[in-house]
Structure formats: C-alpha cells, structure tokens
C-alpha positions in Angstrom: 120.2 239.6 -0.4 118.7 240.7 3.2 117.5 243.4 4.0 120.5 245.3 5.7 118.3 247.6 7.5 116.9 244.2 9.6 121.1 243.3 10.5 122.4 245.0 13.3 125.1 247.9 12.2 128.8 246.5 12.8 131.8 248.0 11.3 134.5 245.7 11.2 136.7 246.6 8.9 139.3 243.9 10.0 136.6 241.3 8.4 136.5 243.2 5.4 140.5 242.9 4.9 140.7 239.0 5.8 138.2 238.1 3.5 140.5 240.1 1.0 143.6 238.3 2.0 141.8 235.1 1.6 140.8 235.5 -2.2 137.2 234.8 -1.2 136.6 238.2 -2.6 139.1 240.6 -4.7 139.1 244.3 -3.1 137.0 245.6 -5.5 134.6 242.7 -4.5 134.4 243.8 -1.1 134.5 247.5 -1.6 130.9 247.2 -3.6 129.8 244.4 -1.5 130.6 246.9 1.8 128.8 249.3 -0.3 125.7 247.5 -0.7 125.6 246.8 2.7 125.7 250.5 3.9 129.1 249.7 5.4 127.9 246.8 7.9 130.2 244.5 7.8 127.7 241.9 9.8 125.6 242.2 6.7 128.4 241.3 4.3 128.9 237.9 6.2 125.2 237.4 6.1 125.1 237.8 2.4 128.5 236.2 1.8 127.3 233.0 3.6 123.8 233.0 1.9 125.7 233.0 -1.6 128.5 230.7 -0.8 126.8 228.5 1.6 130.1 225.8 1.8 132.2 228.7 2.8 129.8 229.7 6.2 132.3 227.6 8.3 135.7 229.7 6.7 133.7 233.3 6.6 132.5 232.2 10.2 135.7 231.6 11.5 136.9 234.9 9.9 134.2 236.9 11.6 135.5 235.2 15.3 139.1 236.2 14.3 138.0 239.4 13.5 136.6 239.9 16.5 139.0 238.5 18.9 136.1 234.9 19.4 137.0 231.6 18.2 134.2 229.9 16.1 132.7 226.7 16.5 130.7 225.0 14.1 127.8 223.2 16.4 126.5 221.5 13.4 129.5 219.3 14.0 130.4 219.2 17.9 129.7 216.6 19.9 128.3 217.6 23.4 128.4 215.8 26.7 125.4 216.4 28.6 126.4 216.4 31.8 129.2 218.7 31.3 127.3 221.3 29.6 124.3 220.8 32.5 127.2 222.2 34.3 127.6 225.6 32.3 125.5 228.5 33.6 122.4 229.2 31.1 123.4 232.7 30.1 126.6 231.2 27.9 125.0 228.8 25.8 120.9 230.3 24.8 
C-alpha cells in the first residue's frame, strides 16, 4: 500500500459508489478500503490499481466519470505529431 499521507486528499464519494456498483469491490470492501485510506478516495484508486493492475484502465475510467473527465489510456493512443504540435503546452505536460 502507499503511503496515503504522500496522495493528495480527494473525497469523492461518487468513486467510492461506482466501484461498488461495479462488483470490483462489495460495500464492505470499500468501506474498510476508504478506511485505510483516511477517507481519500485518490488513494483508494492508487491502491486499487496497484493490486489489480489489469483493472487500471476500468478503475481509471471510473475515476474520470466520477469526476465529470473522460479517461484515455495513452499506453494505447496513437498520436499525430503535427496535430498535437498544434495543442498549447499547458494541456498535455
């Protein structure tokens, strides 16, 4: 597990309930697993996808949902160069 105090606080409690609704963990799961991680829910997705590495992409995409983002795995996006050249700096570092 990481160290919690090193993840930035985030309560997201919508997070908490999707990954519920999911079956990735039962409530009582993610009550102890909130628990451990001093309510953060930022450090529940850490831990999550550190333990269930082949769900990053599915906890990932719950996280953006959460959150009103839409997640992109890079690890598989192609990217034109000259398109992103066009992109200011500040959206993509």
């Amino acid at each position: 597990m990481n160290n919690v105090s090193d993840i930035p606080f985030v309560k997201n409690p919508q997070f908490i309930k999707q990954i519920v609704e999911q079956g990735i963990l039962n409530e009582k799961e993610a009550l102890e697993a909130l628990k451990s991680a001093r309510d953060n829910a930022l450090a529940v997705l850490v831990n999550l996808t550190g333990k269930h590495p082949a769900k990053k992409s599915t906890l990932c995409k719950l996280w953006g949902d959460s959150v009103g983002f839409s997640y992109l795995d890079l690890d598989k996006t192609f990217f034109q160069k000259d398109v992103l050249q066009l992109v200011s700096r500040p959206y993509y570092t």
